[in-house]
C-alpha positions as CSV (number, residue, x, y, z in Angstrom):
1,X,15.4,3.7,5.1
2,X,12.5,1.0,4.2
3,X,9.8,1.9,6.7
4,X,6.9,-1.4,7.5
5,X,3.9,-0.4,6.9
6,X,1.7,1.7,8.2
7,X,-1.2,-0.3,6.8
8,X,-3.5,-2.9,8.7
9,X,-5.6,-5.8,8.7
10,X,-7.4,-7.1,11.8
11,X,-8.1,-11.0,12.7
12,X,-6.0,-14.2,12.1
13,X,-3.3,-12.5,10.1
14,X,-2.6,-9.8,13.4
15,X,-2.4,-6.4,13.1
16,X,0.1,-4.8,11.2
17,X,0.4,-1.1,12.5
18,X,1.6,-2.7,16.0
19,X,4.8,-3.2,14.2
20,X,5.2,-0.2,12.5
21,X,4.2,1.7,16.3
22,X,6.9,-0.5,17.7
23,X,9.7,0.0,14.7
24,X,9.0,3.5,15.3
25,X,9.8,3.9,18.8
26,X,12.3,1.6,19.2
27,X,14.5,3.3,16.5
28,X,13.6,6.4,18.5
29,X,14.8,4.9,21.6
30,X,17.7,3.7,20.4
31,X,19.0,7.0,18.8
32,X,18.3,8.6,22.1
33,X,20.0,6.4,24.4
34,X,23.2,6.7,22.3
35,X,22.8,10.6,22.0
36,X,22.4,11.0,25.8
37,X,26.0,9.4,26.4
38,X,27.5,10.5,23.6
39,X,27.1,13.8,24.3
40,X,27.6,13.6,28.0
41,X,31.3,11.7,27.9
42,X,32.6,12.3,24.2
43,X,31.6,16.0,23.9
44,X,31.3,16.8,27.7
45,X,28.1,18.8,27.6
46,X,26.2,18.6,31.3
47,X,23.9,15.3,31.7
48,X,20.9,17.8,32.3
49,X,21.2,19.3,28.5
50,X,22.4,15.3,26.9
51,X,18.8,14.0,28.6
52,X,16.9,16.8,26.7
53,X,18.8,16.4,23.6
54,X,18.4,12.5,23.6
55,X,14.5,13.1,24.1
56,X,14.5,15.4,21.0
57,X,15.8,12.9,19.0
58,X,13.4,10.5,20.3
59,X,10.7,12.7,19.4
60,X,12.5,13.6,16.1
61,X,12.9,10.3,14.8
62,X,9.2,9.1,16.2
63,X,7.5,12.0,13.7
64,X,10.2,11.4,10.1
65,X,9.5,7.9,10.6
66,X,5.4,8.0,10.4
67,X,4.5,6.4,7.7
68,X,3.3,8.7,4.7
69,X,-1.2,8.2,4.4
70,X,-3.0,8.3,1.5
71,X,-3.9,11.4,-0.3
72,X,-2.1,13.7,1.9
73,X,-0.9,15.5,-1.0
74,X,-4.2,16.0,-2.3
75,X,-6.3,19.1,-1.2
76,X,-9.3,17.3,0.7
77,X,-11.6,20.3,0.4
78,X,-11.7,19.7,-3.0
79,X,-12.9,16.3,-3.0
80,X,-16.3,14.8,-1.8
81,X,-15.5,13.9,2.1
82,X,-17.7,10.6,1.5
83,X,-15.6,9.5,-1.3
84,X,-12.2,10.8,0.2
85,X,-13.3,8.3,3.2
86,X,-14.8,5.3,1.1
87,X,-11.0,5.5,-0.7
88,X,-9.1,5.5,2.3
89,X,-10.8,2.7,4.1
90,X,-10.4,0.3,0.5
91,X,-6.9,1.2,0.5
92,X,-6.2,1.0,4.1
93,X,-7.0,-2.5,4.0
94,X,-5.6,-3.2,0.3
95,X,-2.2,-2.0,1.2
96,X,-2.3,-4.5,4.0
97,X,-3.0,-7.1,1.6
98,X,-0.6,-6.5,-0.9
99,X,2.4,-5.8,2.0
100,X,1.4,-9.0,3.3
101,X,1.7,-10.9,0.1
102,X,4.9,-9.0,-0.9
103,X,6.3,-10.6,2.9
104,X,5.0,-14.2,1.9
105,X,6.4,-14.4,-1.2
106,X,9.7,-15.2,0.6
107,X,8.3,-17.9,1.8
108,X,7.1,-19.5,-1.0
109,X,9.8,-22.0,-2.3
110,X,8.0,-22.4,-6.5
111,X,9.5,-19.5,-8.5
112,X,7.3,-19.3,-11.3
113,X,4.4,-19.0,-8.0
114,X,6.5,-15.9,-6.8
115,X,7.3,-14.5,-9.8
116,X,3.0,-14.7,-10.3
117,X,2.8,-13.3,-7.0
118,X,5.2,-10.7,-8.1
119,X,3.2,-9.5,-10.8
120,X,-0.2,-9.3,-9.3
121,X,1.3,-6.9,-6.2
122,X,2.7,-4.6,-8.9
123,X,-0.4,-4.2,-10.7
124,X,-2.3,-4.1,-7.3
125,X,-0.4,-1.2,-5.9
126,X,-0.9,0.7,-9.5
127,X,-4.7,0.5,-9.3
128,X,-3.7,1.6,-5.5
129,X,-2.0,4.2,-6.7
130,X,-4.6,5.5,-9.6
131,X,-7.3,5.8,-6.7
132,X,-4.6,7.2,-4.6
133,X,-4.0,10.0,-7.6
134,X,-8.1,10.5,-8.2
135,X,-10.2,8.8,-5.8
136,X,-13.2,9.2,-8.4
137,X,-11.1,5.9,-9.8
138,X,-12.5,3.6,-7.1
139,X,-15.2,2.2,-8.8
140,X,-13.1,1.1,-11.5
141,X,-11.1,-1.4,-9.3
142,X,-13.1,-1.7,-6.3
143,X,-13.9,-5.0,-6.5
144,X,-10.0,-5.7,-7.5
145,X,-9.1,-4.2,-4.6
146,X,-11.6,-5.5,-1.9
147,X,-11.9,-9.0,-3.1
148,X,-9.0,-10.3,-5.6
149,X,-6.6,-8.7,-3.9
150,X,-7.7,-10.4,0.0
151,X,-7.7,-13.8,-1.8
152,X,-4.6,-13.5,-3.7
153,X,-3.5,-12.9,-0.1
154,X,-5.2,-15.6,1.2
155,X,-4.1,-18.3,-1.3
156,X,-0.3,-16.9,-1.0
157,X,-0.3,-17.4,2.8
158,X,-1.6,-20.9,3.1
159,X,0.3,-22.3,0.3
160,X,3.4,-20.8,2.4
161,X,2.0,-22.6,5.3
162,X,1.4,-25.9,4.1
163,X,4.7,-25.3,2.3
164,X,6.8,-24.8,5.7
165,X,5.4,-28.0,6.7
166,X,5.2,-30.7,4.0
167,X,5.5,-31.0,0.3
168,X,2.7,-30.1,-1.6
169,X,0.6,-32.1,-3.5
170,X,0.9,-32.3,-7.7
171,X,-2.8,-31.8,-7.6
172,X,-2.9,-28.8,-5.0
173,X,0.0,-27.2,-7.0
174,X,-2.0,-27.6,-10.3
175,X,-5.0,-25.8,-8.3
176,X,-2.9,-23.1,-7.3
177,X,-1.3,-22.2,-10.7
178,X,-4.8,-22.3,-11.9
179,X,-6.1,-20.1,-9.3
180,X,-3.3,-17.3,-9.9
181,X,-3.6,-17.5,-13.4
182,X,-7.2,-16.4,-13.4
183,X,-6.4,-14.4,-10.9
184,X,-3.7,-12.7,-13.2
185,X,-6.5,-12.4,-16.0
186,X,-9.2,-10.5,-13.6
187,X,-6.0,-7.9,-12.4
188,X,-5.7,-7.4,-15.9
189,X,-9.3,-7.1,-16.5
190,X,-9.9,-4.2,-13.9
191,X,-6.9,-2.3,-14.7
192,X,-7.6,-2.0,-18.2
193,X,-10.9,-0.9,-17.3
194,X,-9.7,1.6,-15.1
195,X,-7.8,3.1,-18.1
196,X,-10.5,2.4,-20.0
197,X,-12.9,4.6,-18.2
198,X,-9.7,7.3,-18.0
199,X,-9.6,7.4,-22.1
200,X,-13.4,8.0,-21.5
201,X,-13.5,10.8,-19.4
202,X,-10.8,12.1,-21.6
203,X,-12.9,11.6,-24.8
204,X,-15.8,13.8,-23.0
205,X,-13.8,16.4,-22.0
206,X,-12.7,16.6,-25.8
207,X,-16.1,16.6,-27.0
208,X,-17.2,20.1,-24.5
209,X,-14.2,21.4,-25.2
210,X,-14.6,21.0,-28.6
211,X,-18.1,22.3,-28.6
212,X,-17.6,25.2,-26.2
213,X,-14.8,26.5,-29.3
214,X,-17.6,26.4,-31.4
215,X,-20.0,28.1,-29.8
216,X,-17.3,30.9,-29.1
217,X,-16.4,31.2,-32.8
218,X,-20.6,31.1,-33.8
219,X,-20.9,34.1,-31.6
220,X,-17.9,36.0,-32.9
């Protein structure tokens, strides 16, 4: 099942986690309400024992569907808690961004502007996901993350606006192309220095390993 998000973003653009709180319990409470008379007038088991039943799956489906958070699968004691946090809070708000252009997107009635859009998510969530996977990445694509990314956002939902409610204008198409195309080039930029800096650290650890052999074979 496709859970929202549990992502957020404060201000004119609401807050998303309300949603996800509310999808949450109101799949609970609807699989609990069916359970209680379900098991009460189909299976005949005593109201008393259906009411405890229906609350467990309440409670059940409450806590599979939390959304998943970033780098719970990494062991926190073994990264700096100041980084750990600096990561979470620049994702935090860049899953936000990126959910909320991925829901706009529908709204957008150009198809080479969605397909643009389409693009810039995907390699948005990848430099997500590379800080996500080793938050020592962040400098990398912070500023992809925590600027690009809000503005992509920010262009995607007012062209969608002004889309809903007149044609747009030749020239304010031409400026939005134009915007998402540089747009396109500075996602590229940051992710290929984020791999960049990857084949570096790579190179380095290379270069002690290789001297740390030599040493070893000196002393033998």
């Amino acid at each position: 099942m496709a859970i929202p998000t549990w992502r957020t973003r404060s201000g004119r653009h609401g807050v998303i986690i309300d949603a996800v709180n509310d999808f949450r319990f109101l799949v609970g409470g609807v699989l609990g309400a069916l359970v209680i008379p379900l098991l009460t007038f189909v299976v005949g088991l005593p109201f008393l024992f259906a009411v405890v039943a229906g609350a467990a799956v309440f409670g059940g489906a409450v806590v599979l569907l939390q959304p998943r958070q970033p780098f719970e699968r990494l062991d926190g004691a073994a990264i700096a808690t100041g980084q750990l946090a600096a990561a979470q809070a620049v994702l935090s708000q860049a899953y936000a961004d990126l959910d909320a252009i991925d829901a706009t997107v529908k709204r957008i009635p150009d198809a080479s502007l969605r397909e643009t859009l389409k693009r810039l998510t995907v390699e948005g969530r990848q430099a997500a996901a590379d800080v996500e996977t080793a938050p020592d990445r962040l400098g990398a694509v912070r500023r992809l993350l925590t600027y690009y990314v809000p503005r992509t956002r920010d262009i995607a939902e007012n062209y969608a606006e002004i889309a809903t409610r007149s044609a747009i204008k030749p020239d304010q198409q031409q400026r939005v192309q134009t915007a998402l195309a540089h747009l396109e080039e500075a996602y590229g930029h940051y992710r290929q220095q984020s791999v960049s800096n990857e084949a570096d650290a790579l190179d380095a650890e290379l270069d002690l390993l290789d001297r740390s052999i030599k040493q070893d074979l000196e002393k033998m």
